[in-house]
C-alpha positions in Angstrom: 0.0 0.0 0.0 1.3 3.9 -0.6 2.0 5.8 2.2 -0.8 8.0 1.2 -3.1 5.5 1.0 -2.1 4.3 4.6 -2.8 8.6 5.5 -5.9 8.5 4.0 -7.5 5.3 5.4 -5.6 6.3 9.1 -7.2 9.7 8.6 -11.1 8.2 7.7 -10.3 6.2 11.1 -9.9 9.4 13.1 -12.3 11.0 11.7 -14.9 8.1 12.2 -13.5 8.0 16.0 -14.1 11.0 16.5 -17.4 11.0 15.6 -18.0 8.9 18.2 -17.4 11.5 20.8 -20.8 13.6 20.6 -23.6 10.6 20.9 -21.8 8.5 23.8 -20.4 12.2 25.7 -24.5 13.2 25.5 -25.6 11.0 28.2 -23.2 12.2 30.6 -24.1 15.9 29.7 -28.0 14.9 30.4 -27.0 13.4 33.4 -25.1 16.3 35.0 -21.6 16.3 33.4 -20.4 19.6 32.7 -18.8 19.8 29.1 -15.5 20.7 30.7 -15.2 18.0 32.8 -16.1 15.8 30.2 -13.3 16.7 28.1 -10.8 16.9 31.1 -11.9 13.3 31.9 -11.6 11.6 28.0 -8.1 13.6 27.4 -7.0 12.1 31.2 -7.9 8.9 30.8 -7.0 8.6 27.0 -3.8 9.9 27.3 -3.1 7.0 30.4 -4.5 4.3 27.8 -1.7 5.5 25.9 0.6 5.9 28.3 2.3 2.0 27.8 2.5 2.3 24.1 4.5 5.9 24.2 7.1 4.4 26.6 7.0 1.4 24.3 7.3 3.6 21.2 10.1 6.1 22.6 12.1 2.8 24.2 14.1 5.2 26.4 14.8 7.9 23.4 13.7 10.7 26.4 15.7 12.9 23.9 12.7 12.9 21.5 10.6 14.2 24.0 12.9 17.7 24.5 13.3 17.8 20.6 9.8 17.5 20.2 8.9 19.9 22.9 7.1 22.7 21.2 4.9 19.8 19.1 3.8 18.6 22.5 3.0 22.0 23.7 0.8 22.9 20.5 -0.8 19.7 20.6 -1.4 19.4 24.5 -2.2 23.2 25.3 -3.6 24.6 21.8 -4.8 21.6 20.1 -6.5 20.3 23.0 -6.8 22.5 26.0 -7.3 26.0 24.2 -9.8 24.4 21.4 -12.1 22.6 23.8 -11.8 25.5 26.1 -12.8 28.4 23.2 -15.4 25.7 21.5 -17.4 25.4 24.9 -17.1 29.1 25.9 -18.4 30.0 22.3 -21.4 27.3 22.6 -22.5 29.0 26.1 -23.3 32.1 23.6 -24.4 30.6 20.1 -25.7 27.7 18.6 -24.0 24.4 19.0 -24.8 24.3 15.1 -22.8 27.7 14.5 -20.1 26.9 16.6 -19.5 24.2 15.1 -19.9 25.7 11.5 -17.3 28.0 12.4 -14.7 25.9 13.9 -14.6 23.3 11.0 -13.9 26.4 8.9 -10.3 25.6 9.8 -9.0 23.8 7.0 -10.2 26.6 4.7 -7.8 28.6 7.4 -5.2 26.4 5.9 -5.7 27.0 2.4 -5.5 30.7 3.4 -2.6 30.6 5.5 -0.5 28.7 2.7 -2.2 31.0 0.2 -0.2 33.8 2.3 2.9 32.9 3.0 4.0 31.4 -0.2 1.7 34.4 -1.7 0.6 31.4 -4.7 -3.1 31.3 -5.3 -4.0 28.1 -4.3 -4.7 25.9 -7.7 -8.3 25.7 -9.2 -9.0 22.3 -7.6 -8.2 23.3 -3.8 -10.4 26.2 -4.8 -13.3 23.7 -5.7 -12.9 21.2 -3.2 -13.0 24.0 -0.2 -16.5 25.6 -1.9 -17.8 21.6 -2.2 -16.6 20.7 1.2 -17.8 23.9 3.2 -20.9 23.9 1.2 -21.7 20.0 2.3 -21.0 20.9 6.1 -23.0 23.6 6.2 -25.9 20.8 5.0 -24.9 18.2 7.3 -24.3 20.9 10.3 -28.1 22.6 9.3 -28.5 26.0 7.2 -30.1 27.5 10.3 -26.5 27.7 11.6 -25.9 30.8 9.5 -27.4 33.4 11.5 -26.7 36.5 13.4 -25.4 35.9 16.5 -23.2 37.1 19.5 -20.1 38.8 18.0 -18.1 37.5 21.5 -19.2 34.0 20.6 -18.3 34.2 17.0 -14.9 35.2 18.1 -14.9 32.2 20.3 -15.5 29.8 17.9 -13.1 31.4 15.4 -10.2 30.5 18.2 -11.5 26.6 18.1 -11.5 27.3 14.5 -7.6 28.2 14.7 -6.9 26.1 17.3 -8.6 22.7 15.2 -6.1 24.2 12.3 -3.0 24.3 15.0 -3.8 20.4 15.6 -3.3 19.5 11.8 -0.5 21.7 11.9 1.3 19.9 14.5 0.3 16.5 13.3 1.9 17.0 9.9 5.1 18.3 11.1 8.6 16.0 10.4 8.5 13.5 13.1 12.3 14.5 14.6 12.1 11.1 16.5 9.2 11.9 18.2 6.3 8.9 17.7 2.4 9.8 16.8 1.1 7.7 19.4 4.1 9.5 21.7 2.9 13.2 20.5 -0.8 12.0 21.1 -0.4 10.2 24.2 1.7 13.3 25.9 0.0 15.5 24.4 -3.5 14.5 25.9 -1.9 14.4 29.1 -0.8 17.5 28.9 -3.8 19.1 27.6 -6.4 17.2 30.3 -4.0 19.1 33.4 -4.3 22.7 31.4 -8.2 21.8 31.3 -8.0 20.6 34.9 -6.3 23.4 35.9 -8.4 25.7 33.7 -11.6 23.9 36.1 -10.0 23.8 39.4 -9.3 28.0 39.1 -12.6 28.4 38.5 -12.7 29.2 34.5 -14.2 26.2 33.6 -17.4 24.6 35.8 -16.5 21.0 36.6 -19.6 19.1 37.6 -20.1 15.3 37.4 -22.3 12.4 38.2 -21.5 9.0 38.9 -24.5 7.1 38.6 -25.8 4.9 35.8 -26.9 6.5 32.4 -29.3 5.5 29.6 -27.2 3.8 26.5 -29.2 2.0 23.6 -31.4 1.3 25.4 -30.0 0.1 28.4 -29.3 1.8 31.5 -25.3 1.2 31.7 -22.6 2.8 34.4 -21.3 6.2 33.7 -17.8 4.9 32.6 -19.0 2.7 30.2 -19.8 5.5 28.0 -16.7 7.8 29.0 -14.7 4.6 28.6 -15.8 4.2 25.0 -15.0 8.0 24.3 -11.8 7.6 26.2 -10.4 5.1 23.7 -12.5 5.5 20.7 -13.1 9.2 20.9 -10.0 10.1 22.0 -7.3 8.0 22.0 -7.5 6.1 18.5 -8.7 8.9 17.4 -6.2 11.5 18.1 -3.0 8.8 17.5 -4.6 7.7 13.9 -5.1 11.4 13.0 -1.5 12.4 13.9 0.0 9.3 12.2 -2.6 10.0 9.2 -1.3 14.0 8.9 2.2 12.6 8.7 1.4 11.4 5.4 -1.2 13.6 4.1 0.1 16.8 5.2 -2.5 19.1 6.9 -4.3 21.0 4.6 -5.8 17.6 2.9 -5.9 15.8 6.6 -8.0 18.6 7.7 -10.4 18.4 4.9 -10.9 14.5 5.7 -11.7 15.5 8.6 -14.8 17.1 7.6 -15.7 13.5 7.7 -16.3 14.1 11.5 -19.7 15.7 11.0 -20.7 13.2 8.9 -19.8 9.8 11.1 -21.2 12.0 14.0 -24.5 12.7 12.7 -24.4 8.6 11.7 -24.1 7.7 15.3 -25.9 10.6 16.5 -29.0 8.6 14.7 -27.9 5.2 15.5 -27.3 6.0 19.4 -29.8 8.8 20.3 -32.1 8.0 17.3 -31.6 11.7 15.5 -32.8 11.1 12.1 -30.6 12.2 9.3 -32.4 14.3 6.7 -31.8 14.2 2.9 -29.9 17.6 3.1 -27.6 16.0 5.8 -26.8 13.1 3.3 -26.2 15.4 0.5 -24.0 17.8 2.5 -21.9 14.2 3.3 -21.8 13.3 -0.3 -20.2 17.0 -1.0 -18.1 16.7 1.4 -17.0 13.6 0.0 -16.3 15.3 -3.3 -14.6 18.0 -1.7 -12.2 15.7 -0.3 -11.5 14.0 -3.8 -10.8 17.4 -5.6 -8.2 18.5 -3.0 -4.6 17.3 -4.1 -2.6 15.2 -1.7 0.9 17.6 -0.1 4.1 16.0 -0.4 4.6 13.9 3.0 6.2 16.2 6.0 8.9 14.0 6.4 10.5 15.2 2.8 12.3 18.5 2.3 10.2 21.1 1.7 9.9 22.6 -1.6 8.5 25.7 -3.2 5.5 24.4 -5.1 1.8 25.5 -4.9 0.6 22.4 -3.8 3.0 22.7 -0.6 2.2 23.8 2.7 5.0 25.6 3.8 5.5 25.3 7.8 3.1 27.6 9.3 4.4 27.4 13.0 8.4 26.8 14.3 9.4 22.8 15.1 
Protein backbone atom coordinates (compact mmCIF):
# COMPACT_ATOMS: atom_id res chain seq x y z
CA UNK A 1 0.00 0.00 0.00
CA UNK A 2 1.33 3.95 -0.58
CA UNK A 3 1.99 5.80 2.24
CA UNK A 4 -0.76 8.04 1.21
CA UNK A 5 -3.09 5.47 0.97
CA UNK A 6 -2.05 4.34 4.58
CA UNK A 7 -2.80 8.58 5.52
CA UNK A 8 -5.93 8.48 4.03
CA UNK A 9 -7.48 5.28 5.40
CA UNK A 10 -5.58 6.34 9.09
CA UNK A 11 -7.19 9.72 8.58
CA UNK A 12 -11.09 8.24 7.70
CA UNK A 13 -10.33 6.25 11.10
CA UNK A 14 -9.93 9.39 13.12
CA UNK A 15 -12.33 11.01 11.66
CA UNK A 16 -14.87 8.13 12.24
CA UNK A 17 -13.48 7.99 15.97
CA UNK A 18 -14.08 11.01 16.50
CA UNK A 19 -17.43 10.97 15.56
CA UNK A 20 -18.03 8.86 18.21
CA UNK A 21 -17.40 11.48 20.82
CA UNK A 22 -20.77 13.58 20.63
CA UNK A 23 -23.65 10.57 20.91
CA UNK A 24 -21.82 8.53 23.82
CA UNK A 25 -20.44 12.17 25.71
CA UNK A 26 -24.53 13.23 25.47
CA UNK A 27 -25.59 10.99 28.15
CA UNK A 28 -23.22 12.18 30.58
CA UNK A 29 -24.07 15.88 29.73
CA UNK A 30 -28.02 14.93 30.41
CA UNK A 31 -26.95 13.42 33.38
CA UNK A 32 -25.14 16.31 35.04
CA UNK A 33 -21.65 16.30 33.39
CA UNK A 34 -20.38 19.64 32.74
CA UNK A 35 -18.81 19.82 29.14
CA UNK A 36 -15.52 20.73 30.74
CA UNK A 37 -15.20 18.02 32.81
CA UNK A 38 -16.08 15.85 30.24
CA UNK A 39 -13.26 16.74 28.08
CA UNK A 40 -10.82 16.87 31.12
CA UNK A 41 -11.88 13.29 31.92
CA UNK A 42 -11.57 11.64 27.99
CA UNK A 43 -8.12 13.60 27.41
CA UNK A 44 -6.98 12.11 31.16
CA UNK A 45 -7.87 8.87 30.82
CA UNK A 46 -6.98 8.63 27.04
CA UNK A 47 -3.80 9.89 27.33
CA UNK A 48 -3.14 6.96 30.40
CA UNK A 49 -4.46 4.29 27.82
CA UNK A 50 -1.69 5.49 25.91
CA UNK A 51 0.60 5.89 28.27
CA UNK A 52 2.28 2.04 27.76
CA UNK A 53 2.48 2.26 24.12
CA UNK A 54 4.45 5.92 24.16
CA UNK A 55 7.11 4.44 26.57
CA UNK A 56 7.03 1.44 24.30
CA UNK A 57 7.33 3.59 21.20
CA UNK A 58 10.15 6.11 22.63
CA UNK A 59 12.15 2.80 24.22
CA UNK A 60 14.11 5.25 26.39
CA UNK A 61 14.85 7.91 23.42
CA UNK A 62 13.69 10.67 26.44
CA UNK A 63 15.71 12.90 23.91
CA UNK A 64 12.74 12.86 21.53
CA UNK A 65 10.61 14.21 24.01
CA UNK A 66 12.92 17.74 24.48
CA UNK A 67 13.30 17.77 20.60
CA UNK A 68 9.80 17.51 20.22
CA UNK A 69 8.93 19.86 22.86
CA UNK A 70 7.10 22.74 21.15
CA UNK A 71 4.87 19.83 19.11
CA UNK A 72 3.76 18.64 22.48
CA UNK A 73 2.96 22.03 23.68
CA UNK A 74 0.77 22.90 20.54
CA UNK A 75 -0.77 19.66 20.58
CA UNK A 76 -1.40 19.45 24.53
CA UNK A 77 -2.20 23.25 25.28
CA UNK A 78 -3.61 24.62 21.82
CA UNK A 79 -4.78 21.58 20.09
CA UNK A 80 -6.51 20.34 23.02
CA UNK A 81 -6.77 22.55 25.99
CA UNK A 82 -7.32 26.00 24.17
CA UNK A 83 -9.76 24.42 21.36
CA UNK A 84 -12.10 22.61 23.76
CA UNK A 85 -11.84 25.50 26.05
CA UNK A 86 -12.83 28.41 23.22
CA UNK A 87 -15.38 25.70 21.50
CA UNK A 88 -17.35 25.42 24.89
CA UNK A 89 -17.06 29.07 25.93
CA UNK A 90 -18.44 29.96 22.26
CA UNK A 91 -21.37 27.34 22.56
CA UNK A 92 -22.46 28.97 26.08
CA UNK A 93 -23.27 32.06 23.55
CA UNK A 94 -24.45 30.57 20.10
CA UNK A 95 -25.72 27.72 18.61
CA UNK A 96 -23.98 24.37 19.02
CA UNK A 97 -24.82 24.28 15.13
CA UNK A 98 -22.82 27.66 14.47
CA UNK A 99 -20.11 26.88 16.63
CA UNK A 100 -19.46 24.18 15.08
CA UNK A 101 -19.89 25.66 11.53
CA UNK A 102 -17.30 27.99 12.38
CA UNK A 103 -14.71 25.89 13.94
CA UNK A 104 -14.65 23.26 11.02
CA UNK A 105 -13.86 26.37 8.94
CA UNK A 106 -10.35 25.56 9.75
CA UNK A 107 -9.01 23.84 7.00
CA UNK A 108 -10.25 26.59 4.73
CA UNK A 109 -7.82 28.61 7.35
CA UNK A 110 -5.15 26.38 5.90
CA UNK A 111 -5.74 26.99 2.43
CA UNK A 112 -5.53 30.66 3.36
CA UNK A 113 -2.64 30.58 5.54
CA UNK A 114 -0.52 28.68 2.67
CA UNK A 115 -2.16 30.98 0.19
CA UNK A 116 -0.23 33.83 2.26
CA UNK A 117 2.92 32.85 3.01
CA UNK A 118 3.98 31.39 -0.17
CA UNK A 119 1.73 34.45 -1.66
CA UNK A 120 0.64 31.37 -4.72
CA UNK A 121 -3.14 31.28 -5.34
CA UNK A 122 -3.98 28.06 -4.34
CA UNK A 123 -4.72 25.86 -7.67
CA UNK A 124 -8.31 25.65 -9.19
CA UNK A 125 -8.98 22.30 -7.61
CA UNK A 126 -8.21 23.26 -3.84
CA UNK A 127 -10.39 26.21 -4.80
CA UNK A 128 -13.26 23.73 -5.70
CA UNK A 129 -12.86 21.18 -3.17
CA UNK A 130 -13.04 23.99 -0.16
CA UNK A 131 -16.47 25.60 -1.86
CA UNK A 132 -17.80 21.58 -2.18
CA UNK A 133 -16.60 20.72 1.21
CA UNK A 134 -17.78 23.86 3.25
CA UNK A 135 -20.92 23.87 1.17
CA UNK A 136 -21.74 20.00 2.35
CA UNK A 137 -20.98 20.87 6.06
CA UNK A 138 -23.02 23.59 6.18
CA UNK A 139 -25.88 20.81 4.99
CA UNK A 140 -24.89 18.22 7.32
CA UNK A 141 -24.30 20.90 10.30
CA UNK A 142 -28.11 22.65 9.26
CA UNK A 143 -28.55 26.01 7.17
CA UNK A 144 -30.06 27.53 10.26
CA UNK A 145 -26.53 27.73 11.63
CA UNK A 146 -25.95 30.76 9.45
CA UNK A 147 -27.40 33.38 11.46
CA UNK A 148 -26.72 36.51 13.38
CA UNK A 149 -25.45 35.90 16.53
CA UNK A 150 -23.23 37.13 19.49
CA UNK A 151 -20.09 38.78 17.97
CA UNK A 152 -18.12 37.46 21.45
CA UNK A 153 -19.17 33.96 20.63
CA UNK A 154 -18.29 34.24 16.97
CA UNK A 155 -14.90 35.23 18.10
CA UNK A 156 -14.91 32.20 20.29
CA UNK A 157 -15.46 29.83 17.87
CA UNK A 158 -13.09 31.44 15.44
CA UNK A 159 -10.19 30.46 18.16
CA UNK A 160 -11.51 26.60 18.11
CA UNK A 161 -11.51 27.27 14.48
CA UNK A 162 -7.62 28.18 14.71
CA UNK A 163 -6.93 26.12 17.34
CA UNK A 164 -8.56 22.72 15.21
CA UNK A 165 -6.14 24.22 12.28
CA UNK A 166 -2.98 24.30 14.97
CA UNK A 167 -3.77 20.39 15.59
CA UNK A 168 -3.28 19.45 11.84
CA UNK A 169 -0.45 21.72 11.86
CA UNK A 170 1.27 19.93 14.47
CA UNK A 171 0.28 16.53 13.30
CA UNK A 172 1.95 17.00 9.92
CA UNK A 173 5.11 18.30 11.13
CA UNK A 174 8.57 16.05 10.35
CA UNK A 175 8.54 13.50 13.10
CA UNK A 176 12.27 14.47 14.58
CA UNK A 177 12.09 11.11 16.46
CA UNK A 178 9.23 11.90 18.17
CA UNK A 179 6.34 8.94 17.71
CA UNK A 180 2.44 9.76 16.80
CA UNK A 181 1.14 7.71 19.39
CA UNK A 182 4.14 9.50 21.68
CA UNK A 183 2.87 13.19 20.54
CA UNK A 184 -0.82 11.98 21.07
CA UNK A 185 -0.40 10.17 24.22
CA UNK A 186 1.72 13.35 25.95
CA UNK A 187 -0.02 15.52 24.43
CA UNK A 188 -3.45 14.54 25.92
CA UNK A 189 -1.94 14.35 29.12
CA UNK A 190 -0.79 17.50 28.91
CA UNK A 191 -3.76 19.09 27.59
CA UNK A 192 -6.38 17.23 30.30
CA UNK A 193 -4.05 19.06 33.36
CA UNK A 194 -4.27 22.66 31.39
CA UNK A 195 -8.18 21.80 31.31
CA UNK A 196 -8.05 20.57 34.91
CA UNK A 197 -6.28 23.39 35.88
CA UNK A 198 -8.36 25.70 33.71
CA UNK A 199 -11.57 23.91 36.12
CA UNK A 200 -10.01 23.78 39.41
CA UNK A 201 -9.32 28.04 39.07
CA UNK A 202 -12.64 28.43 38.52
CA UNK A 203 -12.65 29.22 34.52
CA UNK A 204 -14.23 26.18 33.56
CA UNK A 205 -17.37 24.59 35.76
CA UNK A 206 -16.50 20.97 36.62
CA UNK A 207 -19.56 19.05 37.61
CA UNK A 208 -20.06 15.33 37.41
CA UNK A 209 -22.33 12.43 38.16
CA UNK A 210 -21.55 8.98 38.92
CA UNK A 211 -24.53 7.07 38.65
CA UNK A 212 -25.77 4.89 35.85
CA UNK A 213 -26.90 6.51 32.41
CA UNK A 214 -29.34 5.52 29.61
CA UNK A 215 -27.23 3.84 26.50
CA UNK A 216 -29.19 2.03 23.57
CA UNK A 217 -31.37 1.32 25.38
CA UNK A 218 -29.98 0.06 28.45
CA UNK A 219 -29.28 1.77 31.53
CA UNK A 220 -25.33 1.22 31.75
CA UNK A 221 -22.64 2.77 34.40
CA UNK A 222 -21.34 6.22 33.67
CA UNK A 223 -17.84 4.86 32.65
CA UNK A 224 -18.97 2.74 30.23
CA UNK A 225 -19.83 5.53 27.99
CA UNK A 226 -16.66 7.76 29.02
CA UNK A 227 -14.66 4.58 28.63
CA UNK A 228 -15.82 4.16 25.02
CA UNK A 229 -15.02 8.03 24.33
CA UNK A 230 -11.77 7.62 26.18
CA UNK A 231 -10.44 5.15 23.71
CA UNK A 232 -12.47 5.54 20.68
CA UNK A 233 -13.09 9.18 20.88
CA UNK A 234 -9.99 10.06 21.99
CA UNK A 235 -7.31 7.99 22.05
CA UNK A 236 -7.53 6.14 18.51
CA UNK A 237 -8.72 8.92 17.41
CA UNK A 238 -6.25 11.48 18.10
CA UNK A 239 -2.95 8.80 17.46
CA UNK A 240 -4.59 7.74 13.92
CA UNK A 241 -5.11 11.42 12.95
CA UNK A 242 -1.54 12.42 13.88
CA UNK A 243 0.02 9.32 12.17
CA UNK A 244 -2.61 10.03 9.20
CA UNK A 245 -1.34 14.01 8.92
CA UNK A 246 2.18 12.64 8.69
CA UNK A 247 1.35 11.42 5.41
CA UNK A 248 -1.16 13.57 4.09
CA UNK A 249 0.08 16.84 5.22
CA UNK A 250 -2.49 19.13 6.92
CA UNK A 251 -4.33 20.99 4.55
CA UNK A 252 -5.83 17.63 2.88
CA UNK A 253 -5.91 15.84 6.61
CA UNK A 254 -8.02 18.65 7.71
CA UNK A 255 -10.39 18.44 4.87
CA UNK A 256 -10.88 14.49 5.69
CA UNK A 257 -11.70 15.48 8.64
CA UNK A 258 -14.82 17.10 7.65
CA UNK A 259 -15.67 13.48 7.69
CA UNK A 260 -16.28 14.06 11.48
CA UNK A 261 -19.69 15.69 11.04
CA UNK A 262 -20.72 13.17 8.95
CA UNK A 263 -19.77 9.75 11.13
CA UNK A 264 -21.21 12.01 14.02
CA UNK A 265 -24.45 12.69 12.72
CA UNK A 266 -24.42 8.64 11.72
CA UNK A 267 -24.13 7.72 15.28
CA UNK A 268 -25.94 10.56 16.48
CA UNK A 269 -29.05 8.63 14.71
CA UNK A 270 -27.94 5.16 15.48
CA UNK A 271 -27.31 6.02 19.44
CA UNK A 272 -29.79 8.78 20.31
CA UNK A 273 -32.14 8.04 17.35
CA UNK A 274 -31.61 11.70 15.49
CA UNK A 275 -32.78 11.06 12.13
CA UNK A 276 -30.56 12.20 9.27
CA UNK A 277 -32.40 14.34 6.69
CA UNK A 278 -31.77 14.19 2.94
CA UNK A 279 -29.92 17.62 3.11
CA UNK A 280 -27.59 16.04 5.85
CA UNK A 281 -26.84 13.11 3.28
CA UNK A 282 -26.24 15.43 0.53
CA UNK A 283 -24.05 17.81 2.51
CA UNK A 284 -21.90 14.19 3.30
CA UNK A 285 -21.85 13.32 -0.35
CA UNK A 286 -20.24 17.00 -0.97
CA UNK A 287 -18.13 16.73 1.44
CA UNK A 288 -17.00 13.61 -0.02
CA UNK A 289 -16.32 15.34 -3.34
CA UNK A 290 -14.61 18.00 -1.66
CA UNK A 291 -12.23 15.70 -0.29
CA UNK A 292 -11.49 13.99 -3.82
CA UNK A 293 -10.79 17.44 -5.59
CA UNK A 294 -8.16 18.49 -2.95
CA UNK A 295 -4.61 17.35 -4.15
CA UNK A 296 -2.58 15.23 -1.72
CA UNK A 297 0.95 17.57 -0.11
CA UNK A 298 4.10 15.99 -0.35
CA UNK A 299 4.57 13.87 3.03
CA UNK A 300 6.24 16.15 5.96
CA UNK A 301 8.88 14.02 6.45
CA UNK A 302 10.48 15.20 2.85
CA UNK A 303 12.32 18.50 2.26
CA UNK A 304 10.22 21.11 1.67
CA UNK A 305 9.94 22.55 -1.55
CA UNK A 306 8.49 25.72 -3.19
CA UNK A 307 5.54 24.39 -5.15
CA UNK A 308 1.78 25.52 -4.91
CA UNK A 309 0.65 22.41 -3.85
CA UNK A 310 3.02 22.66 -0.62
CA UNK A 311 2.17 23.78 2.71
CA UNK A 312 5.04 25.60 3.77
CA UNK A 313 5.51 25.29 7.84
CA UNK A 314 3.11 27.60 9.33
CA UNK A 315 4.38 27.40 12.99
CA UNK A 316 8.39 26.81 14.33
CA UNK A 317 9.36 22.83 15.10
Amino acid sequence: MKPQSIGLAAAVISAASFGTSGAFIKPLLEAGWSPAAAVTARALAAGLLLLPFVLLSLRGNWGALWRGRWRLFGMGVIAVAFTQLTYFAAISRVPVSTALLVEYLAPLLLVLATWVVTRRLPRPAVLVGSVLAIGGLVLVIGPGALQAVDPAGLALAFGAAIGCAVYFVVAARPADGLPPVALAGVGLLLGGLVLGLAGAAGVVPMTATFGDVPLLGAVVPWWVPLGVVAVFGTAVAYASGIFGSGRLGSRLASFVGLLEVVFASILAWIVVGERLSLLQMLGGALILAGIAAIPAEQPAEQPVVADEDEARPLIAH
